[in-house]
PAGU-25319 format. One record per atom (N, C-alpha, C, O): atom name; x, y, z; residue in one letter. Coordinates in steps of 0.02 Angstrom, whole numbers, plus 50000, padded with zeros to 5 digits. Atoms other than C-alpha are relative to their C-alpha. Layout:
REM PAGU-25319
pt vexvex = CA | c1 = X | c2 = Y | c3 = Z | torza = a
...
***
This chain:
REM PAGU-25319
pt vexvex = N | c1 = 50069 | c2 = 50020 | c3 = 50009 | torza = x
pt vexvex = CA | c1 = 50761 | c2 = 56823 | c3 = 58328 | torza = x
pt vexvex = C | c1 = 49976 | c2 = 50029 | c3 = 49933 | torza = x
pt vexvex = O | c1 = 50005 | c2 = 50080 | c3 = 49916 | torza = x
pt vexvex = N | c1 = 50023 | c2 = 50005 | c3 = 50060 | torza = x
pt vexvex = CA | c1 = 50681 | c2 = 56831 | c3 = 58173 | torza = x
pt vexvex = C | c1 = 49929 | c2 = 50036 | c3 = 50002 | torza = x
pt vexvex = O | c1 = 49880 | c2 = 50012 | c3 = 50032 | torza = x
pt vexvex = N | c1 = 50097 | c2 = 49951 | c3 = 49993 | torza = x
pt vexvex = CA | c1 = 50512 | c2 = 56962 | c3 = 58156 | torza = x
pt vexvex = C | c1 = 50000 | c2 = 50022 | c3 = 49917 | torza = x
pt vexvex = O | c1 = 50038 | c2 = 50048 | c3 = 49876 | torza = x
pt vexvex = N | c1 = 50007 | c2 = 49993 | c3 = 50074 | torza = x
pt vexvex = CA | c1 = 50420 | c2 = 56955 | c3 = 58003 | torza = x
pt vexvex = C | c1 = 49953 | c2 = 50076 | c3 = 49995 | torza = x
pt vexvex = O | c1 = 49914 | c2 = 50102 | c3 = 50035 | torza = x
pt vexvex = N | c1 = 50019 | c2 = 49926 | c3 = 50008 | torza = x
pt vexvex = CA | c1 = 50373 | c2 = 57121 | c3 = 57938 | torza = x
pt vexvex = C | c1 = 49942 | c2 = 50031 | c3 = 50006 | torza = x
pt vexvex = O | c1 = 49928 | c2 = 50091 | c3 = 50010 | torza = x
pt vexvex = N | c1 = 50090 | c2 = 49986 | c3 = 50010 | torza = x
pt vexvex = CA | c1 = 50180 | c2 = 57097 | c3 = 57936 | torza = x
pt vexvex = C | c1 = 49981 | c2 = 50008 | c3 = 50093 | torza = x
pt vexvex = O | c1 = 49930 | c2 = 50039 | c3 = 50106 | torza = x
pt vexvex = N | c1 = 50006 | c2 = 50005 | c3 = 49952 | torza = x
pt vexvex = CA | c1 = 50193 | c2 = 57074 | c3 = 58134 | torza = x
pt vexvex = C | c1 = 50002 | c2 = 50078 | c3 = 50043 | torza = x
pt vexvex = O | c1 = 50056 | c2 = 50108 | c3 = 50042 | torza = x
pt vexvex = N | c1 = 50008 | c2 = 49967 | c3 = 49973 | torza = x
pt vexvex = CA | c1 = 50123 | c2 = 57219 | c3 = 58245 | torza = x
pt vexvex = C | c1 = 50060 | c2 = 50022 | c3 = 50069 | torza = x
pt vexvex = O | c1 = 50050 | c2 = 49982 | c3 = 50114 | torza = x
pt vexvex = N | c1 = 49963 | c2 = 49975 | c3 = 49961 | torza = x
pt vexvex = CA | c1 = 50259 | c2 = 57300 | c3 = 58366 | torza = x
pt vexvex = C | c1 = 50010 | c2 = 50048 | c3 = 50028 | torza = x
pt vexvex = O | c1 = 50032 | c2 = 50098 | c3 = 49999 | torza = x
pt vexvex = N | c1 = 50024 | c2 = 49957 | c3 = 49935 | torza = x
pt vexvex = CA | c1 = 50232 | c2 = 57390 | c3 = 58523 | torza = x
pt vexvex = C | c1 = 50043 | c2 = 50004 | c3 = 50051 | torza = x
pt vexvex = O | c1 = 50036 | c2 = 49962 | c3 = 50096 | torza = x
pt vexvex = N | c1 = 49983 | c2 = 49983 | c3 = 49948 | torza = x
pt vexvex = CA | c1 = 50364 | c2 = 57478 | c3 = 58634 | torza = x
pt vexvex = C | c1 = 49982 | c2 = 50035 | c3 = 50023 | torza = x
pt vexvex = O | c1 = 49963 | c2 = 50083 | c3 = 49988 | torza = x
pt vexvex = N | c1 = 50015 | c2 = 49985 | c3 = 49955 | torza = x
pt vexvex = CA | c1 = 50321 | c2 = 57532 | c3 = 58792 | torza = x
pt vexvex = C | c1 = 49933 | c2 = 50045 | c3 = 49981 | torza = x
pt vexvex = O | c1 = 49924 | c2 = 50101 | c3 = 50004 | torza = x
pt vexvex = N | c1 = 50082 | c2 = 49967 | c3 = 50037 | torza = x
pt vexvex = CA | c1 = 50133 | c2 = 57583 | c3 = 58698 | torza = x
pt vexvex = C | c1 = 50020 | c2 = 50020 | c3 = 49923 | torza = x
pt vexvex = O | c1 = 49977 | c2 = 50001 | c3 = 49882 | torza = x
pt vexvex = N | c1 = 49984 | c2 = 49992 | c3 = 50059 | torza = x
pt vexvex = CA | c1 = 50213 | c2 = 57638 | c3 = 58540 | torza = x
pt vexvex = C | c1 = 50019 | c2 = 49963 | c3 = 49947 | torza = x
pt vexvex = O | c1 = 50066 | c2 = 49925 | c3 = 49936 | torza = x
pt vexvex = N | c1 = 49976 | c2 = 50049 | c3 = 50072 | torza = x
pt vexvex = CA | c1 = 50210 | c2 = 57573 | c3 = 58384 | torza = x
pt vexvex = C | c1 = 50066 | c2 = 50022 | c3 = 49979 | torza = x
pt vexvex = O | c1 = 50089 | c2 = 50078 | c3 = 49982 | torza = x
pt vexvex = N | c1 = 49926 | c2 = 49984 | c3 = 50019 | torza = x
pt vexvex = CA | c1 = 50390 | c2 = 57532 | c3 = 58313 | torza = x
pt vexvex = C | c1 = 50017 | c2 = 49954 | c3 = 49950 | torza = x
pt vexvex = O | c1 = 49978 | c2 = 49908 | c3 = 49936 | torza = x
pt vexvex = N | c1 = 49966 | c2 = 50049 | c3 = 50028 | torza = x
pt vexvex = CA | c1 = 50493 | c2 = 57445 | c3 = 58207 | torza = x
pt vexvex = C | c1 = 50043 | c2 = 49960 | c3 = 50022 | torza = x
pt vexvex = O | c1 = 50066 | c2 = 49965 | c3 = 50079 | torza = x
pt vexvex = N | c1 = 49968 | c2 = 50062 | c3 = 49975 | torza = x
pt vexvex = CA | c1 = 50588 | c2 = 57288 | c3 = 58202 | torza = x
pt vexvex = C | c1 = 50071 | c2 = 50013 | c3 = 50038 | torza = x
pt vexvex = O | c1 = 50094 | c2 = 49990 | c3 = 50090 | torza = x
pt vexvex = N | c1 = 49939 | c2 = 49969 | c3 = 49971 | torza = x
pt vexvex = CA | c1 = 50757 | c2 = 57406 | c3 = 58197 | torza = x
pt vexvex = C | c1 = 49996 | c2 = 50024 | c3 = 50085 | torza = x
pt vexvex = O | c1 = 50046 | c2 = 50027 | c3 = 50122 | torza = x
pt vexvex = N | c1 = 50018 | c2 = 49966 | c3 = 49937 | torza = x
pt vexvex = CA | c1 = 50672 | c2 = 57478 | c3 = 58363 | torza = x
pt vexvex = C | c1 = 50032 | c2 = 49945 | c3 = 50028 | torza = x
pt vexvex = O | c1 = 50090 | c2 = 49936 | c3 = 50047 | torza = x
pt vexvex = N | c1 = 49986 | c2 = 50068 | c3 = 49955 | torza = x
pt vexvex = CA | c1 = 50652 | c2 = 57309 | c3 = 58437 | torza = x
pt vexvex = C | c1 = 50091 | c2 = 49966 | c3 = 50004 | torza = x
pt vexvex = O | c1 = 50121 | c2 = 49957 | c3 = 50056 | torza = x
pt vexvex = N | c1 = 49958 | c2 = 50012 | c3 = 49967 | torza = x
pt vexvex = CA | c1 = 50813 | c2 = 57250 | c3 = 58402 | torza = x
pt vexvex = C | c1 = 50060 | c2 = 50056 | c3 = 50024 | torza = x
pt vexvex = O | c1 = 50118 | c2 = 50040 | c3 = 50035 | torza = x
pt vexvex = N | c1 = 49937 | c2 = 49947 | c3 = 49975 | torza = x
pt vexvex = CA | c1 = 50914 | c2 = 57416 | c3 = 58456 | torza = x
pt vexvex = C | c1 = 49984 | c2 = 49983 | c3 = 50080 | torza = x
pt vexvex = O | c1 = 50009 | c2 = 50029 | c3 = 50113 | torza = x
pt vexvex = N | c1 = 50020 | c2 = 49983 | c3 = 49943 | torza = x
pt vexvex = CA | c1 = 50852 | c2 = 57376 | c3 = 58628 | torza = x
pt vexvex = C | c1 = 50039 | c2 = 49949 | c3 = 50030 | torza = x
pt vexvex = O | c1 = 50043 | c2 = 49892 | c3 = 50007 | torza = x
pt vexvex = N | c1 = 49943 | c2 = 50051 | c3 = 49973 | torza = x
pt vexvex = CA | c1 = 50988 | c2 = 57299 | c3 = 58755 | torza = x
pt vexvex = C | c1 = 49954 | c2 = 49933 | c3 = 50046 | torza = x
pt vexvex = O | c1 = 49913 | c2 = 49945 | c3 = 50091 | torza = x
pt vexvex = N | c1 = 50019 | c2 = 50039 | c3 = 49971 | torza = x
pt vexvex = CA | c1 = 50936 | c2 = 57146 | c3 = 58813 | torza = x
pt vexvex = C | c1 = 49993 | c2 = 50017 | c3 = 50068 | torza = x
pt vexvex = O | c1 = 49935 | c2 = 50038 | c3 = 50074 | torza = x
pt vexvex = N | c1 = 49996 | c2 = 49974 | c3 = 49921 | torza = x
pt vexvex = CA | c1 = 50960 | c2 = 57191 | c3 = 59013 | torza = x
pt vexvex = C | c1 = 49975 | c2 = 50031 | c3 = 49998 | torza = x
pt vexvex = O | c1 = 49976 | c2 = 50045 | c3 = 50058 | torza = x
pt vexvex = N | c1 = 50066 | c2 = 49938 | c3 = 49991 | torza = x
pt vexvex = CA | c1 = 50826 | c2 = 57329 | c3 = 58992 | torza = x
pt vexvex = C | c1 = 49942 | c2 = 49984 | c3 = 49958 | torza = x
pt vexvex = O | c1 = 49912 | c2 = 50028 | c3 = 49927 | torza = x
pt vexvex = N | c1 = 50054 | c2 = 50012 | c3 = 50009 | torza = x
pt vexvex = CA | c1 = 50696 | c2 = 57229 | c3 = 58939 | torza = x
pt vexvex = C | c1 = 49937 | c2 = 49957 | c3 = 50064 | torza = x
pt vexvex = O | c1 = 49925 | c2 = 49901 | c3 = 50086 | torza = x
pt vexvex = N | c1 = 50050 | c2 = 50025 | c3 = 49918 | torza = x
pt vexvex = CA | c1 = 50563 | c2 = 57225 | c3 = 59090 | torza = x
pt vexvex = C | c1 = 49971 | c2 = 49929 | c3 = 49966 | torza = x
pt vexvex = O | c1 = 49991 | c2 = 49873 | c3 = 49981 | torza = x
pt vexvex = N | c1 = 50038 | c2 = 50065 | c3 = 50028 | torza = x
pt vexvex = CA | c1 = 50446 | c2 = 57104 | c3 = 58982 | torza = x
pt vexvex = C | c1 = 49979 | c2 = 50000 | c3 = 49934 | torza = x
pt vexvex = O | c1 = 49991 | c2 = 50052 | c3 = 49904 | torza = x
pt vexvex = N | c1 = 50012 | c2 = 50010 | c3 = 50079 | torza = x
pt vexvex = CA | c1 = 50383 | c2 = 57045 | c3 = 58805 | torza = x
pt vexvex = C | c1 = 49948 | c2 = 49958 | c3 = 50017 | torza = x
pt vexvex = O | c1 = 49941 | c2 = 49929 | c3 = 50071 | torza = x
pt vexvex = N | c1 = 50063 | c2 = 50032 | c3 = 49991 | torza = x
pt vexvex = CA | c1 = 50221 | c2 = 56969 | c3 = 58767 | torza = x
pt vexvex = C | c1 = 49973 | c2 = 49993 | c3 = 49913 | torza = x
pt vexvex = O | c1 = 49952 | c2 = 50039 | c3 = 49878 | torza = x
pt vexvex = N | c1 = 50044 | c2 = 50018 | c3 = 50065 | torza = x
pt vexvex = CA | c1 = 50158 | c2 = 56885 | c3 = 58599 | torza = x
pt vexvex = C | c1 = 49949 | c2 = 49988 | c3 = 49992 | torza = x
pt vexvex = O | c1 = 49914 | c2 = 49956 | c3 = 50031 | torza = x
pt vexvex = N | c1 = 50109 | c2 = 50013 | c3 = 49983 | torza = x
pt vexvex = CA | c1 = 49985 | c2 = 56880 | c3 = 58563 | torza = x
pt vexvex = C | c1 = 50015 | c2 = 49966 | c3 = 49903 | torza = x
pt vexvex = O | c1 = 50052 | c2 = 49974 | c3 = 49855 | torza = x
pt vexvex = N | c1 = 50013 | c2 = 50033 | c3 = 50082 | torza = x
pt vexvex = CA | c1 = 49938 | c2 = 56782 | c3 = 58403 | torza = x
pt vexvex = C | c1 = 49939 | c2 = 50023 | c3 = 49962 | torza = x
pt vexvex = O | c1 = 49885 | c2 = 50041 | c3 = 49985 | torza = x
pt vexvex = N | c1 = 50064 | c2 = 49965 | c3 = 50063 | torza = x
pt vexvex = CA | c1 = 49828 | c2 = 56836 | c3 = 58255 | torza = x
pt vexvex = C | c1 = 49955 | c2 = 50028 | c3 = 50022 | torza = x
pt vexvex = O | c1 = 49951 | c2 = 50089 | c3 = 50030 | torza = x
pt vexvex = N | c1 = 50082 | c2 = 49984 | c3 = 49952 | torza = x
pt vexvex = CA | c1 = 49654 | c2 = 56830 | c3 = 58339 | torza = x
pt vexvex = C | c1 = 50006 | c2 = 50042 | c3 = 50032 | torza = x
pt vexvex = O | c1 = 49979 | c2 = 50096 | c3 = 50020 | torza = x
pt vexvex = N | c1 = 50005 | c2 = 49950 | c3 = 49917 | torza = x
pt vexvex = CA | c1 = 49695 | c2 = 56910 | c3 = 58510 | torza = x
pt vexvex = C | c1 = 50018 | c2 = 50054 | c3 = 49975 | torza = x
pt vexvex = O | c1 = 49980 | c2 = 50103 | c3 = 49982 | torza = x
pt vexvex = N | c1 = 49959 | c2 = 49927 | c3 = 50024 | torza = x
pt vexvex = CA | c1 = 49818 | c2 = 57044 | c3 = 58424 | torza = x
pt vexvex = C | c1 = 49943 | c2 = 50039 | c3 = 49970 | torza = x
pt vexvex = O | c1 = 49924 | c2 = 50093 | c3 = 49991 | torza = x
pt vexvex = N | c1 = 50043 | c2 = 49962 | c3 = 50015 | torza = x
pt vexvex = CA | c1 = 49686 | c2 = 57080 | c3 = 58315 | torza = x
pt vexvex = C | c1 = 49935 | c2 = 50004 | c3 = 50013 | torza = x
pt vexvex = O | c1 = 49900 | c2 = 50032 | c3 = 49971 | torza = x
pt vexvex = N | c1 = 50059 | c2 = 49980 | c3 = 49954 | torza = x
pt vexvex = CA | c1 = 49540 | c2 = 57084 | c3 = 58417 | torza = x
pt vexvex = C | c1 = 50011 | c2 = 50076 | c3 = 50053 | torza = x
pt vexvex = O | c1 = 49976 | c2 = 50126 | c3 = 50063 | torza = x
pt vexvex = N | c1 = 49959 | c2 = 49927 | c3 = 49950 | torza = x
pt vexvex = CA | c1 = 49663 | c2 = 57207 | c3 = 58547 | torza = x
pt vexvex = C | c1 = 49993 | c2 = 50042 | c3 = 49954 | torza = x
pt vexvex = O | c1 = 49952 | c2 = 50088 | c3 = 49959 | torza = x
pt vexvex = N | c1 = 49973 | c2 = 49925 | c3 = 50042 | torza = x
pt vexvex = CA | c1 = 49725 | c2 = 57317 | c3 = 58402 | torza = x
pt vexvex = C | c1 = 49953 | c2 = 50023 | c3 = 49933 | torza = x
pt vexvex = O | c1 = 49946 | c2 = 50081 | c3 = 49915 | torza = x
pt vexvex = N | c1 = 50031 | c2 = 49974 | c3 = 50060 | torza = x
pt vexvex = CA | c1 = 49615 | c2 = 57304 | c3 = 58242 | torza = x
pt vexvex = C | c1 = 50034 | c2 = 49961 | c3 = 49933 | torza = x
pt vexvex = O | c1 = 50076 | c2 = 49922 | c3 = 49955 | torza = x
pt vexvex = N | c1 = 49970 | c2 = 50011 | c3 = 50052 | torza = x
pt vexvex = CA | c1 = 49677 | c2 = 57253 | c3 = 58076 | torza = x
pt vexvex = C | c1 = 50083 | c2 = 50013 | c3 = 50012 | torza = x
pt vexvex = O | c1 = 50123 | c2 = 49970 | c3 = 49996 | torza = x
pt vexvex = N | c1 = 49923 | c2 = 49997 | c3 = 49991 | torza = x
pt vexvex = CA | c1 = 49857 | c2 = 57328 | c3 = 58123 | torza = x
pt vexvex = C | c1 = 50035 | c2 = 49921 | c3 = 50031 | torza = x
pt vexvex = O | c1 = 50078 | c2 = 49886 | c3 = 50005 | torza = x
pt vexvex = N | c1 = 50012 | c2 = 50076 | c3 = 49980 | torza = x
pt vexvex = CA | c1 = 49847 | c2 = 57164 | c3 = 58232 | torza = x
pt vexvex = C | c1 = 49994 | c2 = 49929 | c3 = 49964 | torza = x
pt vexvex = O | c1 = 50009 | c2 = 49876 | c3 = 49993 | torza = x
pt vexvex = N | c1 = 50024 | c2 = 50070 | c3 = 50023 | torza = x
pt vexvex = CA | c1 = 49795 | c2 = 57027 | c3 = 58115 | torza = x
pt vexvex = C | c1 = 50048 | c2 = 49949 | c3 = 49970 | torza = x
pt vexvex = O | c1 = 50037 | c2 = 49899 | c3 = 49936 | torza = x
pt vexvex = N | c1 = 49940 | c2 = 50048 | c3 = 49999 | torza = x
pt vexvex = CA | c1 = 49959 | c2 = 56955 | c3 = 58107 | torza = x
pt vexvex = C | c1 = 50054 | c2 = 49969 | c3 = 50046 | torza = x
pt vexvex = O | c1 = 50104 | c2 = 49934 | c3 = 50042 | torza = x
pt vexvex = N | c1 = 49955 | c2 = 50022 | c3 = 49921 | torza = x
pt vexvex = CA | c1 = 49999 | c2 = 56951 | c3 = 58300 | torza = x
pt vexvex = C | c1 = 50031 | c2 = 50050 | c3 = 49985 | torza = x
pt vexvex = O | c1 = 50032 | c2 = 50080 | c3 = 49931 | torza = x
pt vexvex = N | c1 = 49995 | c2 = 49953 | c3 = 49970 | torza = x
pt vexvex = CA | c1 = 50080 | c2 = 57066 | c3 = 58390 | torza = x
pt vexvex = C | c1 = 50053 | c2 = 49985 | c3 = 50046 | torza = x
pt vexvex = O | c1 = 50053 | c2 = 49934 | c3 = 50080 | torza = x
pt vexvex = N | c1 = 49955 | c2 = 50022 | c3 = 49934 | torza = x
pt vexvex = CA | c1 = 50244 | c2 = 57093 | c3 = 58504 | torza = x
pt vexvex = C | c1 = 49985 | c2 = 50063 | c3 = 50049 | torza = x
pt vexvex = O | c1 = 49979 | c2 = 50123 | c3 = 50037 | torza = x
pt vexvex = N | c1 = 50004 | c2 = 49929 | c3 = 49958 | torza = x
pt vexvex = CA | c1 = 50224 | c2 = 57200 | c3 = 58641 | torza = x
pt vexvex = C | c1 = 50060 | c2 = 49998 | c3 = 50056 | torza = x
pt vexvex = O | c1 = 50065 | c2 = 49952 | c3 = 50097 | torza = x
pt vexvex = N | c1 = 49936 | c2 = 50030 | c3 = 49976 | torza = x
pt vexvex = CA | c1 = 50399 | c2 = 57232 | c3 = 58717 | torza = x
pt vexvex = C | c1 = 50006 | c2 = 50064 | c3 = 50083 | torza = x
pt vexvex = O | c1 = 50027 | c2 = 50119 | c3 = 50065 | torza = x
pt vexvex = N | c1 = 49989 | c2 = 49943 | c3 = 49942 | torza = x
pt vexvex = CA | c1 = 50406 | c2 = 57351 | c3 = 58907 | torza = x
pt vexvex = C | c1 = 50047 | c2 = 50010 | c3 = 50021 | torza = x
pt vexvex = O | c1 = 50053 | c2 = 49974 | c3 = 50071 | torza = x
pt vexvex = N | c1 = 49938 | c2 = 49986 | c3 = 49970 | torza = x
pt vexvex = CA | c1 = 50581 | c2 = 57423 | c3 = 58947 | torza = x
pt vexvex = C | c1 = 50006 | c2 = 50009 | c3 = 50062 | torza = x
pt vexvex = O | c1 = 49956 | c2 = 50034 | c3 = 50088 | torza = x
pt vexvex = N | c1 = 49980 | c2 = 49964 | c3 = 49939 | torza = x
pt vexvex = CA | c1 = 50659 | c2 = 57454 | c3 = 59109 | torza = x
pt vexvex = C | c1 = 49983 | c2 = 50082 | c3 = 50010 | torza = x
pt vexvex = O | c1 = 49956 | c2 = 50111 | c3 = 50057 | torza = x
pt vexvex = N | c1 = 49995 | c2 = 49922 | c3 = 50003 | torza = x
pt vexvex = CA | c1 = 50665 | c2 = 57631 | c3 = 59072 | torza = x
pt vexvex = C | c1 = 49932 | c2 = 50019 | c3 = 49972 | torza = x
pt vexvex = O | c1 = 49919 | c2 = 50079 | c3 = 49971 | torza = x
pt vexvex = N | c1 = 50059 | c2 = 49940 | c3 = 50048 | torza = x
pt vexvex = CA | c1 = 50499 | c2 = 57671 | c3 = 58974 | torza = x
pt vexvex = C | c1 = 50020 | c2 = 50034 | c3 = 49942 | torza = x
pt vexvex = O | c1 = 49975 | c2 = 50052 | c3 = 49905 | torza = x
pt vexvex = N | c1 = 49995 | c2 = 49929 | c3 = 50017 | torza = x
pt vexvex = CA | c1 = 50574 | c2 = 57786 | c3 = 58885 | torza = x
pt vexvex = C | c1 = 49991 | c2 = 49980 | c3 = 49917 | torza = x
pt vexvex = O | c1 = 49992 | c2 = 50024 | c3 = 49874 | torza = x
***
């Protein structure tokens, strides 16, 4: 998958990078959720105003 650099990214509450996102094994991803421009940045603020992934592991951790 393809994540462009301006895009907000959120594991399990923490902001991360793309490397984050993809180090993470597929099979331990509880859920993912895209929010687009507006919503992201209405939720988050300016960090937001390019959408937003928000990704929740199995584990949390």
């Amino acid at each position: 998958m393809e994540i462009p650099e301006t895009v907000l990214i959120l594991i399990n509450g923490k902001l991360s990078t793309r490397n984050d996102m993809q180090a993470i094994k597929p099979d331990n991803i509880k859920n993912v959720n895209v929010l687009k421009p507006d919503m992201a940045k209405a939720k988050y603020g300016e960090k937001g105003k390019h959408g937003a992934i928000i990704v929740t592991t199995k584990n949390q951790k």
